[in-house]
N, C-alpha and C positions, 0 to 999 in steps of 0.2 A: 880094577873097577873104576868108573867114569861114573861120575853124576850127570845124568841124563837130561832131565828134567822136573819139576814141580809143575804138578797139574791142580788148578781150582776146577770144582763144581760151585756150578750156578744155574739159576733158572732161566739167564736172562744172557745167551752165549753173546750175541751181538750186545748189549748196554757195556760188559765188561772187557771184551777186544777192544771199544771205541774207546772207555777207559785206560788201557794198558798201553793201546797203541802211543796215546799222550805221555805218559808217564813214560814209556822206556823209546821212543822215539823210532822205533821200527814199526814194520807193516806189519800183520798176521797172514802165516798162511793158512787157507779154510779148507782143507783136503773134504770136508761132507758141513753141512749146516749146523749140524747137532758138536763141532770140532772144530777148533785153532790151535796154530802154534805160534808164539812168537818167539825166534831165535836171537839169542846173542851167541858173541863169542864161547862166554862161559858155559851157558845154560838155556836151555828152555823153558819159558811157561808157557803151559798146555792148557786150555780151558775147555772145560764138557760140557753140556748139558745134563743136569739130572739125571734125564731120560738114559745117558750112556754108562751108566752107572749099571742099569738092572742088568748089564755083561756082565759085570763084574759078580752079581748078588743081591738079593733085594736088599735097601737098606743100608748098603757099603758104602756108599755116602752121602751126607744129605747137604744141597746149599747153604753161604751165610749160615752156618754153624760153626765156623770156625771161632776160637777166641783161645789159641794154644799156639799158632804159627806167626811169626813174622818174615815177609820176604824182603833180603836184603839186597838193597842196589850199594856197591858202590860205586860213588860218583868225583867227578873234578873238583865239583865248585857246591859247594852244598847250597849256600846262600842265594847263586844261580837261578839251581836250583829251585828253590823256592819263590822264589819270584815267576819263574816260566811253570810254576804249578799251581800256585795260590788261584790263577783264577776259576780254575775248573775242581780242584779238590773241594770239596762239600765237607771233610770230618777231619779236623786236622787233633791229632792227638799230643804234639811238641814241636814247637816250632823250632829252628834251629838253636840247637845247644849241645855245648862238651860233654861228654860226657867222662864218670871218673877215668876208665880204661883209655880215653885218649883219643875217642872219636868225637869226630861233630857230627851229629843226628840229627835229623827230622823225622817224624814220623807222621802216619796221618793212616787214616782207613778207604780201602776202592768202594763200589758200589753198595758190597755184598756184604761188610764190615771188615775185610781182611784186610789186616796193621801192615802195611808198610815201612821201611824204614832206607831212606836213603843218608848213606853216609862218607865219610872221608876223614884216614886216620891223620889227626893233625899232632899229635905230640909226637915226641922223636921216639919213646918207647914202642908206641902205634904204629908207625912208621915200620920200624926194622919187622914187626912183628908178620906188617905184610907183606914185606917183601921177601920174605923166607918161603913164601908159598907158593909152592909149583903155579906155571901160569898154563 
């Protein structure tokens, strides 16, 4: 099994692509209006429209209701980082700091409220931990 992607719902497809785009530094592909993907190596985030949802069920998901998820970048340079984000993130929720497990973190929220978290394992316990992990 392969982790495929992570998809947001939102109201607002275009406000959170121009978002995403910034933050993970790729373009989106828009296969239909109401749909984007933006590909990494790892993974995709997919972003809906509400409206794509009623496929799914009424109900099945509702925008900016998230407050149980964090999506994790990690990154090179955290501190960078934050410098080339600071000017456009609006909700920052921690600014760069260790954390105990041995990462450096930032975190902050996109449009819709969903936590972000870019990080970089900096102690040497962190370190081995990720490099053990299939690439």
């Amino acid at each position: 099994m392969n982790f495929a992607s992570v998809r947001i719902i939102t109201d607002d497809v275009d406000r959170l692509v121009e978002f995403y785009e910034k933050v993970m530094g790729v373009s989106a592909e828009r296969p239909a209006p109401v749909f984007a993907e933006l590909a990494l190596p790892s993974c995709t985030l997919a972003i809906g429209h509400s409206h794509t949802t009623q496929l799914f069920g009424v109900g099945s998901a509702v925008g900016a209701h998230n407050r149980t998820v964090i999506l994790e970048f990690l990154v090179d340079d955290v501190e960078a980082e934050y410098a080339r984000l600071e000017p456009f993130v609006d909700d920052w929720v921690m600014e760069p700091t260790t954390m105990p497990w041995g990462n450096r973190s930032m975190l902050f929220r996109d449009p819709d409220g969903n936590l972000l978290n870019l990080f970089k394992p900096v102690t040497e316990e962190a370190i081995q931990r990720f490099s053990r992990r299939p690439s």
